[in-house]
VEXDREN-2710 file (C-alpha; in Angstrom, 1 decimal):
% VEXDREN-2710
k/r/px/py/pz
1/UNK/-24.7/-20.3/9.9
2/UNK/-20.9/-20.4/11.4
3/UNK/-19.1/-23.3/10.8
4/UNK/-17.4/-24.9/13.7
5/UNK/-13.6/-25.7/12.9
6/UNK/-14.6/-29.1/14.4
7/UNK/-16.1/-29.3/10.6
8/UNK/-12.7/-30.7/8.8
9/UNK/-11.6/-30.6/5.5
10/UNK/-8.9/-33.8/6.1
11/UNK/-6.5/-32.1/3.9
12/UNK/-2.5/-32.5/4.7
13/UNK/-1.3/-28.9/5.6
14/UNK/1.7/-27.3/6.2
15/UNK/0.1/-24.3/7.5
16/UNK/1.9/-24.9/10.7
17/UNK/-1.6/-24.4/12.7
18/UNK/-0.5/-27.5/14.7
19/UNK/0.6/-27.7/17.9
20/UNK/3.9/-28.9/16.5
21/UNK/4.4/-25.2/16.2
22/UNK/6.0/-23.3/19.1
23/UNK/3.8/-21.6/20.9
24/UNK/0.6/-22.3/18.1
25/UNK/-2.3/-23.7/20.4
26/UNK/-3.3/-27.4/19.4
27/UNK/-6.0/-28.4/17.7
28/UNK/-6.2/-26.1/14.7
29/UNK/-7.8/-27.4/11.6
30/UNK/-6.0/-28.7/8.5
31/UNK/-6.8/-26.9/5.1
32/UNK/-4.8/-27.7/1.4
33/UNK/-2.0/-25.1/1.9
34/UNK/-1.2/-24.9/-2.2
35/UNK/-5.5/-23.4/-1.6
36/UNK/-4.7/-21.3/1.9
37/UNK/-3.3/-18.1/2.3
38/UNK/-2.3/-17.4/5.9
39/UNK/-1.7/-13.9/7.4
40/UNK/-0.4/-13.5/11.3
41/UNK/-0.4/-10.5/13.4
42/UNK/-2.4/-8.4/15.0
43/UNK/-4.8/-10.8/16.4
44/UNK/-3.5/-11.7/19.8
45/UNK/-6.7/-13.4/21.1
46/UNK/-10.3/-15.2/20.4
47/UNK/-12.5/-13.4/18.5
48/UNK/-15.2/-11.9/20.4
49/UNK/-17.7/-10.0/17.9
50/UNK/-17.9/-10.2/14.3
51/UNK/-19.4/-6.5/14.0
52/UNK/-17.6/-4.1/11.6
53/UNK/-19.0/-1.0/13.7
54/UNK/-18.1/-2.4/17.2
55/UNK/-15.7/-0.8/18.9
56/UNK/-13.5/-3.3/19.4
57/UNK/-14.4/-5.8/16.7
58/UNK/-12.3/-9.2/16.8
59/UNK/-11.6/-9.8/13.5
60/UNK/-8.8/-11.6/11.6
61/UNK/-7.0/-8.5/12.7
62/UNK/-8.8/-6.8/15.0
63/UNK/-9.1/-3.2/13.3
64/UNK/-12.1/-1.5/11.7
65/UNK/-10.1/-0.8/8.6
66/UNK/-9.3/-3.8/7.8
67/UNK/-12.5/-5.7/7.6
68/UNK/-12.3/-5.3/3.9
69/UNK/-12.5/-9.4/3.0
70/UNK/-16.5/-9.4/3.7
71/UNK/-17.0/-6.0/4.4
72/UNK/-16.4/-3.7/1.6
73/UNK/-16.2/0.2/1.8
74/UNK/-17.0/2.8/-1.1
75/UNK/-13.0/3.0/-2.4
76/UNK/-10.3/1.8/-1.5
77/UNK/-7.2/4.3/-0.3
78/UNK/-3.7/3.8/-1.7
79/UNK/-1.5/5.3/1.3
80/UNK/1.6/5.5/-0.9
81/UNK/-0.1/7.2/-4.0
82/UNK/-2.8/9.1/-2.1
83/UNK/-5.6/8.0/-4.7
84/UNK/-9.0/6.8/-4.1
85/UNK/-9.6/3.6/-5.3
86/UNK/-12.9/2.8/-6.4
87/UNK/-14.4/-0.5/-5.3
88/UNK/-18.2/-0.6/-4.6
89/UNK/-18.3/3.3/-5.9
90/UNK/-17.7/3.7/-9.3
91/UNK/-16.5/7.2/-9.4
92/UNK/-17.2/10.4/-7.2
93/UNK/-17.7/13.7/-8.2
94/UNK/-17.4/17.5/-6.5
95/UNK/-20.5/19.0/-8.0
96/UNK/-19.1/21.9/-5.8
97/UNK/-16.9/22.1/-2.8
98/UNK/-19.8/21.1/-0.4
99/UNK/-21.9/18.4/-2.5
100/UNK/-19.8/15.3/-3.4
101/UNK/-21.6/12.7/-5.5
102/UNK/-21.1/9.0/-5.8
103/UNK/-22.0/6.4/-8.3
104/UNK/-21.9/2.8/-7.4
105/UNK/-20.8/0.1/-9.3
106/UNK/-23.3/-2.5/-11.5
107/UNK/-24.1/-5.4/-10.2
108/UNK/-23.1/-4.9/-6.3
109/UNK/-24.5/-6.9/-3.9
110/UNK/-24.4/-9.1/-0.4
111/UNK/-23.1/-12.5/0.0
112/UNK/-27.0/-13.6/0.8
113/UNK/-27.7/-12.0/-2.8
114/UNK/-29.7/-9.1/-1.6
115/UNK/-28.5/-6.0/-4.2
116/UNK/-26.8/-3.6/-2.4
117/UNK/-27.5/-0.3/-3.3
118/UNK/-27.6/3.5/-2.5
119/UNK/-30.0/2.6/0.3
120/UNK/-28.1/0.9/2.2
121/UNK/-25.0/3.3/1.7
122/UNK/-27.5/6.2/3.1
123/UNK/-28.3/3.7/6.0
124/UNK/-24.5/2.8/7.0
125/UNK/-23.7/6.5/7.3
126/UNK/-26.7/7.6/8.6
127/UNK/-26.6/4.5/11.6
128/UNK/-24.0/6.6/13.3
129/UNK/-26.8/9.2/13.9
130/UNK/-28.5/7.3/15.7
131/UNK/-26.4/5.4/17.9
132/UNK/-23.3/6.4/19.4
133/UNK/-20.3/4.2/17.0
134/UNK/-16.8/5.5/15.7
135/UNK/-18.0/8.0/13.1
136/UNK/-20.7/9.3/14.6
137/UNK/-18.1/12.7/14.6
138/UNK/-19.6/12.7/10.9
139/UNK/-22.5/14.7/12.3
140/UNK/-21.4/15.2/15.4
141/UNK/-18.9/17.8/14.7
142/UNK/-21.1/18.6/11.7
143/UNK/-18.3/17.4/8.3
144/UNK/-21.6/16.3/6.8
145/UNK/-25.3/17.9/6.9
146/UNK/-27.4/15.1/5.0
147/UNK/-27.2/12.3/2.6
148/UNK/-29.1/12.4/-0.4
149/UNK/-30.3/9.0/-2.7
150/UNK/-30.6/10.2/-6.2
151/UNK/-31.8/6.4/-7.1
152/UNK/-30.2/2.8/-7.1
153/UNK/-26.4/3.3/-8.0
154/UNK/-26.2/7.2/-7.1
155/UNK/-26.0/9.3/-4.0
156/UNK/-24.6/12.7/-3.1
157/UNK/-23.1/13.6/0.5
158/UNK/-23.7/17.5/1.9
159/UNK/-20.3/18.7/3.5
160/UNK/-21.4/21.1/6.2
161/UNK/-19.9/24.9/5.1
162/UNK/-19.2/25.9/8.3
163/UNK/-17.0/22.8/9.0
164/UNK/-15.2/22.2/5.7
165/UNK/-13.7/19.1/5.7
166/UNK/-13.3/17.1/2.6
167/UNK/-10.0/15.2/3.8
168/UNK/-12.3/13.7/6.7
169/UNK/-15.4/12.7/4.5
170/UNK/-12.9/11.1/1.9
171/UNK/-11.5/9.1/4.8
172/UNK/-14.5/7.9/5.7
173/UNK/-15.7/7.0/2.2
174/UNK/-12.6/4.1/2.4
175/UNK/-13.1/2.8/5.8
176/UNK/-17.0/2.7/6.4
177/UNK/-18.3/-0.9/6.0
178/UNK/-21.5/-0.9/4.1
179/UNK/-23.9/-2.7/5.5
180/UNK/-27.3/-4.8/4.5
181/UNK/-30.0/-2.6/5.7
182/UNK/-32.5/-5.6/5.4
183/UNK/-30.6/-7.3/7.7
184/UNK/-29.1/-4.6/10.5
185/UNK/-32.9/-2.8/10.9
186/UNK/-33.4/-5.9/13.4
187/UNK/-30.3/-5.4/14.8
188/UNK/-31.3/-1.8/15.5
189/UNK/-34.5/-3.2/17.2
190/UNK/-32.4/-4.5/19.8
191/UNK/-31.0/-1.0/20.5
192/UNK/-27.4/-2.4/20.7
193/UNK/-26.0/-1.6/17.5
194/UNK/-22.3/-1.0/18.7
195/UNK/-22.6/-4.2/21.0
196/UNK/-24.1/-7.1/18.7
197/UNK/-21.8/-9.6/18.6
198/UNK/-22.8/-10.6/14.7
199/UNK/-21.0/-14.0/15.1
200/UNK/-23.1/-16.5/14.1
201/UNK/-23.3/-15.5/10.0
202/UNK/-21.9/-11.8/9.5
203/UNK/-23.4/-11.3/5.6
204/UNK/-21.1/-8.2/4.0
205/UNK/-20.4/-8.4/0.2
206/UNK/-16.5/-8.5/-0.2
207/UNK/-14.4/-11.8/-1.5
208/UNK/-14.5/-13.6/1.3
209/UNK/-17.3/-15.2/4.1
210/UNK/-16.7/-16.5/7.3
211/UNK/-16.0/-20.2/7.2
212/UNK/-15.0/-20.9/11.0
213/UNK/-13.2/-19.7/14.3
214/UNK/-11.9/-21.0/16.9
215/UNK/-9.6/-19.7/20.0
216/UNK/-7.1/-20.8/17.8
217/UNK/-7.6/-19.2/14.3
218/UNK/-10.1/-17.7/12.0
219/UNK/-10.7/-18.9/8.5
220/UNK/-12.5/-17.4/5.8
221/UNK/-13.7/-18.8/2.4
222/UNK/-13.6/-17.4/-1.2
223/UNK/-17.2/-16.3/-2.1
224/UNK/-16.9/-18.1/-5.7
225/UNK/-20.6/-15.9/-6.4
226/UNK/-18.6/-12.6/-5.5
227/UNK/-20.2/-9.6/-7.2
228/UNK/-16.9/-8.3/-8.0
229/UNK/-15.0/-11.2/-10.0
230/UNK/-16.0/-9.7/-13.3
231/UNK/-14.2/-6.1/-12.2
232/UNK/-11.2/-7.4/-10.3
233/UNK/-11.0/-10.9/-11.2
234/UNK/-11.0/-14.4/-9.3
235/UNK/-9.6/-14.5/-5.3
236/UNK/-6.2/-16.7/-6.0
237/UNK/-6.5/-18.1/-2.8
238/UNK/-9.5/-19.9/-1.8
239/UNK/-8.9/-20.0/2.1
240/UNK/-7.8/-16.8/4.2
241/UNK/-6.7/-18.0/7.4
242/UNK/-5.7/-15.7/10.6
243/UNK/-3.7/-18.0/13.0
244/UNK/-4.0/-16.5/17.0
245/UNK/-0.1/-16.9/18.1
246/UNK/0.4/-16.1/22.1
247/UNK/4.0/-14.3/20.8
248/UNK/5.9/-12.7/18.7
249/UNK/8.5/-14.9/19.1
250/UNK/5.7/-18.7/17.7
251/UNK/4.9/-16.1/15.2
252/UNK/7.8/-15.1/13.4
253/UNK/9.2/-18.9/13.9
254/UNK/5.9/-20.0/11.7
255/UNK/6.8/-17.5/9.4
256/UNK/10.5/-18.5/8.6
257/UNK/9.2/-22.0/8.2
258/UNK/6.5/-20.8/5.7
259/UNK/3.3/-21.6/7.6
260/UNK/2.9/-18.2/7.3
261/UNK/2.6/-15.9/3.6
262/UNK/2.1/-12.6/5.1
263/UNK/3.9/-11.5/8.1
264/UNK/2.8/-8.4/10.4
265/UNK/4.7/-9.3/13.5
266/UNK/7.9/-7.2/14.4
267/UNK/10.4/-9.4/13.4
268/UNK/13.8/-8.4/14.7
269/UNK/16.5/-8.3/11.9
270/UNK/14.8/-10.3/9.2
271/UNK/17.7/-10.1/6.9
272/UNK/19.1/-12.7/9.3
273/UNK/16.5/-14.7/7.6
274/UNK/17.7/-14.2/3.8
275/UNK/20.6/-14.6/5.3
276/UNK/19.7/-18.1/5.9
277/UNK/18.6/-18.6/2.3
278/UNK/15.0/-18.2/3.9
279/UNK/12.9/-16.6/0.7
280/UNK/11.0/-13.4/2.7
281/UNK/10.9/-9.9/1.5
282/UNK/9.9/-6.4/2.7
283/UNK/8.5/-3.5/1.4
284/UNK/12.4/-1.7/0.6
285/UNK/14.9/-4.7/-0.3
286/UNK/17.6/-2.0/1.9
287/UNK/17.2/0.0/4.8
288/UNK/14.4/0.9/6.1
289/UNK/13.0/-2.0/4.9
290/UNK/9.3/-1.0/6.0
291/UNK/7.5/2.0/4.6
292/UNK/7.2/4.7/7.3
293/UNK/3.6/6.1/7.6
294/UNK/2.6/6.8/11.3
295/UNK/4.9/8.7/14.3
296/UNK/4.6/7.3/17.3
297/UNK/5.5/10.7/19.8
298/UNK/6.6/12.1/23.2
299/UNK/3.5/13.6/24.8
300/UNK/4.9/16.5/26.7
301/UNK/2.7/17.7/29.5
302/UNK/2.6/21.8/29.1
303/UNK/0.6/21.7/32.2
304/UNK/3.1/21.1/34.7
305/UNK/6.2/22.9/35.0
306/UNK/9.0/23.1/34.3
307/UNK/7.5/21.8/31.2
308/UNK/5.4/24.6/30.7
309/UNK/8.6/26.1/29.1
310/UNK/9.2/25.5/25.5
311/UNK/13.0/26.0/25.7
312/UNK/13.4/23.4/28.0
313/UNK/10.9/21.3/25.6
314/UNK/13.4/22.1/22.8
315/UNK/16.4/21.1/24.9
316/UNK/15.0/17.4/25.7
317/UNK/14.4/17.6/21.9
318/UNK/18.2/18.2/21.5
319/UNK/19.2/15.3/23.8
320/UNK/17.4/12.5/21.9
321/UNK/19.2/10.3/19.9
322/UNK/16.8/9.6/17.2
323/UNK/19.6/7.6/15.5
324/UNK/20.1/4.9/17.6
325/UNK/16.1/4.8/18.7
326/UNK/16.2/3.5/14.9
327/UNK/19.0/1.3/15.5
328/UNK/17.7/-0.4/18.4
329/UNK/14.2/0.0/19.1
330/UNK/13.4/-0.3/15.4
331/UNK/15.4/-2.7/14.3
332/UNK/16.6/-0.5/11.7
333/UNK/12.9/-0.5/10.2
334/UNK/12.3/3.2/10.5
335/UNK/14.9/5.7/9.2
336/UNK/16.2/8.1/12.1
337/UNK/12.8/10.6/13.1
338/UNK/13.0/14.2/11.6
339/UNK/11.5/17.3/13.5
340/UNK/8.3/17.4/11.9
341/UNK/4.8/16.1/12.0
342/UNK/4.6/15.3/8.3
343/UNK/6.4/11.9/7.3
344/UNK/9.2/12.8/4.9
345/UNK/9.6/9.3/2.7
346/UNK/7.7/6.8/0.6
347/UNK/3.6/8.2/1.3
348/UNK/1.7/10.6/0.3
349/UNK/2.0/13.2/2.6
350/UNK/5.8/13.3/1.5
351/UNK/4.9/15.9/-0.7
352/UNK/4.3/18.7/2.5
353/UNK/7.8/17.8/3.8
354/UNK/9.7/21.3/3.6
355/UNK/13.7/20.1/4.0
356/UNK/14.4/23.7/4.0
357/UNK/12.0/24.0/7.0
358/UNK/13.5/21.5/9.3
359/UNK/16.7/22.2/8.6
360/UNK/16.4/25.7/9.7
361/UNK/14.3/25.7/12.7
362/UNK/14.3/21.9/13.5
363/UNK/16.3/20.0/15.7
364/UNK/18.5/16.8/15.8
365/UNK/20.5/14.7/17.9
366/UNK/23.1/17.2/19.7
367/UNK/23.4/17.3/23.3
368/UNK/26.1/19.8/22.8
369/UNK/22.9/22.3/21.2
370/UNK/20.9/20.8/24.3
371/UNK/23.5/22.4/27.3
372/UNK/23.7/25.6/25.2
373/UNK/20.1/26.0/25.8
374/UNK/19.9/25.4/29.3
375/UNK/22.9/27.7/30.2
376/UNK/22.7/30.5/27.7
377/UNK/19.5/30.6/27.0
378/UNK/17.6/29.3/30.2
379/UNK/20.4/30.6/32.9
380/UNK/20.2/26.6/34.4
381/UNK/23.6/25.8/36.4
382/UNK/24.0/22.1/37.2
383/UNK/23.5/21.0/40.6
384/UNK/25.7/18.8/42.2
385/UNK/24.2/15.6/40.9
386/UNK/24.4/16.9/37.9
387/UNK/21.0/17.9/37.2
388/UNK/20.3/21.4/35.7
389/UNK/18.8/24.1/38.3
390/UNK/16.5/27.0/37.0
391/UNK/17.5/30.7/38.1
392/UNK/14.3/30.9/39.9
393/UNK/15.2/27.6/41.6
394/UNK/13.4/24.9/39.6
395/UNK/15.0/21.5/39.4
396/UNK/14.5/20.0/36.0
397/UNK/13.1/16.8/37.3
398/UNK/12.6/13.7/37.9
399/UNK/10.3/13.6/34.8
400/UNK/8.6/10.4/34.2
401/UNK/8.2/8.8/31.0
402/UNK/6.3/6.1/30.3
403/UNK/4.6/3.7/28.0
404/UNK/3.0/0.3/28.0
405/UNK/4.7/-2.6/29.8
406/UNK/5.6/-5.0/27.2
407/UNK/5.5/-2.5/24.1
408/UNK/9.5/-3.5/23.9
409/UNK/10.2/-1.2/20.7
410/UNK/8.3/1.7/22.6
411/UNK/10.0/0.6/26.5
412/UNK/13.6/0.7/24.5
413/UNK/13.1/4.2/22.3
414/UNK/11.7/5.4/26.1
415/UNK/15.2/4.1/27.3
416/UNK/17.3/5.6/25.2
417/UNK/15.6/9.0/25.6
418/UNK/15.9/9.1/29.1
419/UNK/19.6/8.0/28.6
420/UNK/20.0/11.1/26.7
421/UNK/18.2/13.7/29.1
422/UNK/20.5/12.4/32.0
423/UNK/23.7/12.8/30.2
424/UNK/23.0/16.6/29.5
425/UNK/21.2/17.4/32.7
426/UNK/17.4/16.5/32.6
427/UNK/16.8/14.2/34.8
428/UNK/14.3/11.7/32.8
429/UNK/13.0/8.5/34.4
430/UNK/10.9/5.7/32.9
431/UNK/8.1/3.7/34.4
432/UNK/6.2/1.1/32.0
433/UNK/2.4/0.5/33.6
434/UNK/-0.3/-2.0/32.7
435/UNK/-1.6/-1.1/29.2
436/UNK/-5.0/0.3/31.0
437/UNK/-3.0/2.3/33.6
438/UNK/-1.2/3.9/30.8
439/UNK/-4.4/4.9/28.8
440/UNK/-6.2/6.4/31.8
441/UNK/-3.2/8.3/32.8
442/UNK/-2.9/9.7/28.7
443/UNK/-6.3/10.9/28.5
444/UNK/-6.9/12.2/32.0
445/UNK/-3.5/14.1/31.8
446/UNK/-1.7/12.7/34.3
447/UNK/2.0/12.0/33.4
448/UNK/5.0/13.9/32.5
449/UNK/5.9/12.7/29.6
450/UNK/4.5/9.7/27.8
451/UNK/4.6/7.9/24.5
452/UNK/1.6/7.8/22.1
453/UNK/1.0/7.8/18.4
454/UNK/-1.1/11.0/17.2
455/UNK/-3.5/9.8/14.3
456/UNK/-2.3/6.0/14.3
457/UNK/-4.4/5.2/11.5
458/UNK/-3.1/6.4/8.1
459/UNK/-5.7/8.1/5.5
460/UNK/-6.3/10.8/3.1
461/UNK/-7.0/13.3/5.6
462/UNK/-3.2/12.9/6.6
463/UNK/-1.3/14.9/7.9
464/UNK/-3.9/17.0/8.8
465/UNK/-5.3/14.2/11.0
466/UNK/-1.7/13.8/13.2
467/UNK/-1.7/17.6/13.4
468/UNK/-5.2/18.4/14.4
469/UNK/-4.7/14.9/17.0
470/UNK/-1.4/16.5/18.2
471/UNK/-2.0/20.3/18.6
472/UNK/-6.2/21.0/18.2
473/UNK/-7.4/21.8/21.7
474/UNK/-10.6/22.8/21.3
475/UNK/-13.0/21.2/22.7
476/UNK/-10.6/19.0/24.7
477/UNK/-11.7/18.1/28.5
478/UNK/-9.4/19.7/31.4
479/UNK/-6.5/17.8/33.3
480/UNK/-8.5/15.2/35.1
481/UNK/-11.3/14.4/32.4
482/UNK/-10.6/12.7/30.0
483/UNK/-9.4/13.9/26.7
484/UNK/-8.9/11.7/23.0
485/UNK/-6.8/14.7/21.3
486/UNK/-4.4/17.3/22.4
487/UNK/-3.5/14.9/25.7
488/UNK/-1.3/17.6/26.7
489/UNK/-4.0/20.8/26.7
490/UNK/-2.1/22.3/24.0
491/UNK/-3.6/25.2/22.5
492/UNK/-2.8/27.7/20.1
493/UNK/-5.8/30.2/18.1
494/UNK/-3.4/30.2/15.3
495/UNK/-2.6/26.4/14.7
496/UNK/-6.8/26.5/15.3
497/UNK/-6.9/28.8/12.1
498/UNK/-4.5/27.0/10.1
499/UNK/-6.1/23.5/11.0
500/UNK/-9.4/25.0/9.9
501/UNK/-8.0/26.3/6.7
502/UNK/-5.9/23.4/5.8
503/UNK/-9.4/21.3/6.1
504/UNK/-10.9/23.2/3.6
505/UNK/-8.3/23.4/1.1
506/UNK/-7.7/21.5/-2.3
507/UNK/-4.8/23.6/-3.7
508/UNK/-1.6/21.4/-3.2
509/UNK/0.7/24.7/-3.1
510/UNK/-1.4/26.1/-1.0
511/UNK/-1.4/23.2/1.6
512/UNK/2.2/23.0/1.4
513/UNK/2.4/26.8/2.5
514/UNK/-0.4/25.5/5.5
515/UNK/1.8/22.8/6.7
516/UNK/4.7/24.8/6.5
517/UNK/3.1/27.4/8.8
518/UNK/2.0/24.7/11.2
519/UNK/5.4/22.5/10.8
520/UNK/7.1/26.0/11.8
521/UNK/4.7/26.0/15.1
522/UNK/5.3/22.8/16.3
523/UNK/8.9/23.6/15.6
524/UNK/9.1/26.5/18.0
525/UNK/6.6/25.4/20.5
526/UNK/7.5/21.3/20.7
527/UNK/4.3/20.3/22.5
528/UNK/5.1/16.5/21.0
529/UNK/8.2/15.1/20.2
530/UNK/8.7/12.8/17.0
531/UNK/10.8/9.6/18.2
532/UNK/10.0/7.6/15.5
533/UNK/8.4/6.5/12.6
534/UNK/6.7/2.8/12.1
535/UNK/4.6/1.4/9.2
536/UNK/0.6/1.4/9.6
537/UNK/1.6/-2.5/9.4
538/UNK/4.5/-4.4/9.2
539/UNK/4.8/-5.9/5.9
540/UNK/6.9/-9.2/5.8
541/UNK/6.1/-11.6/3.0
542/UNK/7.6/-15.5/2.8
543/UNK/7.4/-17.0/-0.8
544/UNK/7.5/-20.2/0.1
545/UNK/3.8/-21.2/-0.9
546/UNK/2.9/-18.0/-2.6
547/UNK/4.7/-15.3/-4.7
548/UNK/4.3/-12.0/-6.5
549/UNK/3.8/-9.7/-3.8
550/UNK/3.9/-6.1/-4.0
551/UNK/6.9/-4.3/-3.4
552/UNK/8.8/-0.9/-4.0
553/UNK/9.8/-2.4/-7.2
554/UNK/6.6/-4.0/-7.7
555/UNK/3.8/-1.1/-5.7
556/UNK/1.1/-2.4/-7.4
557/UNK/-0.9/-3.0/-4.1
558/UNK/0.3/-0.6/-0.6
559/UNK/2.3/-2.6/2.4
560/UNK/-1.3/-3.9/4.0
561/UNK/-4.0/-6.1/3.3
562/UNK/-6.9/-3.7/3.4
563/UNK/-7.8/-0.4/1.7
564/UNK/-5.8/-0.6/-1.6
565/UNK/-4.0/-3.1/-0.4
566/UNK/-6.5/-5.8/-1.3
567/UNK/-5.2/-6.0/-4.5
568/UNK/-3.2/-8.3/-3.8
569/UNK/-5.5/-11.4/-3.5
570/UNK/-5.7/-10.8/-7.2
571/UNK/-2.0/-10.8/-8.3
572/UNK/-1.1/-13.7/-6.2
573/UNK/0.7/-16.5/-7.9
574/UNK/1.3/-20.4/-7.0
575/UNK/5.0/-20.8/-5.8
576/UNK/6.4/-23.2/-8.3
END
């Protein structure tokens, strides 16, 4: 049964859930802060479902991949390694390139003691056959053919050889939530899988069970009976607790004062902070700071034209300053954004970054580069108002860019590159819509040029995921419908090849040579624009009440709480 948080434990805190807090809503409960380990960001409002295949669950952050404290996935992905982890699975095994087999672990089970076994691995996979949730593309697009339980512990998963795709059935072996079949057959009764709220007692078997929510904060409770103390060890903190700030700015003031551990707010300049003698830490202990993993992008719509022409693509390209869209809309978190869809520091796609590559048919920040194209190579003359004119008459603009209202890092990057395009003749505009507005207009194709991240969610199927997101236009609805891939109708039969052979392949040479041929593509055809690169979380720590963190010096765990990242519950160590 939930727990209300009127249920009170009449411990002092600290936390800083009290309304003495700016901006922290009043009311929140008290818990022992040397017991409490409190994470903020990424929950911006109540919780609304507790359902790890919703579509929107509300969770302590409100992300399917990151459900890991109750519900646990097969392994665990280390985004800076590129391993995968095991953590209910045991081992897996290629029995050949389409069967991949998987042992479980002894002893797993659910928080209500039911084992969990095979069976209810077949049954989580197998529920997005039958009802329409987030990896239903599974079968859908046919990566697997069937799911086979061998007994108990073991199971083997049938990749479809027509659509090869390990990188894709990998991913989803670290992000599914394995659920209790005794328990979700009800659920299915109901015929609203994707929809059941699951908030009254949502039963996973990961380190930590629900203890209470409010509109205020969410607080989970060590599971002292968890299956998987004799693997990993003992939780160190016995409370997890997600406060529900209203702004960045109550957030990062809560974190300074150490009422928060774990930080994954933007945080403008933190150094100011050590600064201060305030004992926080990132990921880097220098510049960038934050490990770079995802690329948020300028959608160019090939549709309309003068857009339709890649050299004028390639001379917006030119006019960007990527340096000071690191300066300013970062915060200096992200290290200027190179012209390439592979992210060339600290992860594992690193490794596919061809410097030779970028150098040679890449761009960078030169608006002198950006004129030369227009004149020489596109015959534009500038008008009187000092916008460029095609030959055949074609003004180049008013563009619009845009991205959500209130996304500030986005809304500032968005300002700088329009900055740019005026002062060497494109005449760039930005607009910054509603959220929803924004959305509709991405997917149905109706914008000039607007901001989005391709593949926002970092896994082993990356980069392949950001490319086939960014460039695969198969299948994608026309201008008007709308479309969750290739927003701009890009589409190319030979980046469909590559993509296609790239999913197959396990040869690292090999893929390099792939991604090279693909990089080379988007090089020469710019149907996106990389403007910068941002960590799949921010990854602020405060020592105040709890230290030994995982850093570059230190990588034992990733920069995130879930996937790999769990470890750190385990290393965690009193401050003193």
């Amino acid at each position: 049964m939930k727990r209300l948080a009127s249920v009170a434990l009449g411990l002092a805190l600290g936390l800083g859930l009290v309304a003495c807090v700016g901006g922290q809503p009043a009311g929140a409960q008290a818990l022992p802060r040397h017991e409490t380990f409190s994470i903020s960001g990424q929950q911006w409002g109540p919780p609304t479902n507790f359902n790890p295949v919703h579509p929107n669950p509300g969770w302590p952050v409100s992300r399917t991949q990151n459900m890991t404290w109750i519900y646990e996935s097969l392994f665990a992905y280390n985004m800076v390694t590129g391993e995968m982890e095991p953590l209910l699975a045991e081992t897996m095994e290629w029995a050949d390139p389409y069967t991949l087999v998987v042992t479980l672990r002894e002893g797993t089970r659910f928080q209500d003691g039911h084992p969990l076994t095979a069976q209810d691995v077949a049954y989580t996979f197998e529920l997005a056959q039958r009802h329409p949730l987030a990896y239903s593309n599974l079968w859908d697009v046919g990566y697997l053919t069937g799911i086979t339980v061998q007994d108990e512990r073991t199971l083997t998963f049938h990749l479809h050889p027509d659509h090869l795709n390990p990188g894709v059935v990998l991913n989803a072996l670290g992000t599914i939530r394995i659920l209790p079949e005794h328990l979700w057959v009800e659920v299915e009764q109901t015929g609203d899988v994707a929809g059941f709220a699951n908030m009254e007692n949502p039963v996973g078997s990961g380190p930590y069970k629900l203890h209470s929510y409010t509109s205020e904060q969410i607080i989970l409770e060590r599971d002292d009976n968890y299956w998987g103390i004799s693997y990993f060890g003992m939780p160190a903190p016995k409370y997890v607790v997600h406060p529900i700030f209203r702004s960045n700015d109550a957030a990062n003031l809560a974190f300074e004062r150490g009422q928060v551990d774990l930080h994954q707010t933007f945080v403008p300049q933190f150094w100011t902070m050590k600064q201060r003698g305030v004992p926080v830490g990132a990921w880097f202990a220098e510049e960038p700071y934050q490990l770079p993993a995802t690329t948020p992008a300028l959608i160019i719509n090939i549709q309309r034209q003068p857009l339709d022409n890649p050299l004028v693509r390639r001379a917006l390209a030119y006019s960007i300053n990527y340096g000071l869209i690191a300066q300013n809309a970062m915060s200096r978190y992200s290290p200027p954004a190179r012209s390439s869809l592979i992210v060339p520091l600290g992860v594992a796609e690193q490794q596919y970054f061809d410097e030779a590559l970028v150098a040679e048919s890449g761009w960078e920040y030169n608006p002198q580069k950006a004129i030369e194209i227009l004149e020489q190579e596109l015959g534009a003359r500038r008008g009187p108002d000092g916008i460029y004119v095609l030959p055949d008459g074609t003004r180049l603009g008013p563009f619009y860019v845009e991205c959500p209202f209130g996304w500030t890092d986005w809304m500032t990057a968005l300002e700088i590159v329009a900055q740019g395009a005026q002062a060497v003749g494109i005449d760039v505009r930005t607009q910054f819509p509603e959220a929803p507005v924004w959305n509709t207009r991405l997917n149905n194709g109706d914008f000039d040029l607007i901001m989005y991240t391709p593949a926002p969610v970092y896994g082993p199927n990356m980069p392949w995921g950001r490319f086939h997101e960014a460039m695969d236009g198969r299948g994608v609805a026309p201008v008007g419908q709308p479309a969750f891939r290739a927003w701009n109708r890009y589409f190319n039969d030979e980046v469909n090849r590559l993509l296609d052979q790239v999913a197959a392949e396990t040869d690292p040479a090999r893929l390099a040579e792939l991604y090279g041929q693909l990089d080379r593509i988007y090089m020469e055809d710019v149907p996106i624009i990389v403007l910068m690169y941002r960590p799949a979380y921010f990854w602020f720590y405060n020592e105040s009440v709890w230290t030994g963190f995982p850093n570059a010096d230190d990588p034992y765990a990733p920069p995130q709480y879930n996937g790999a990242g769990i470890r750190l519950i385990y290393r965690l160590k009193p401050a003193q």
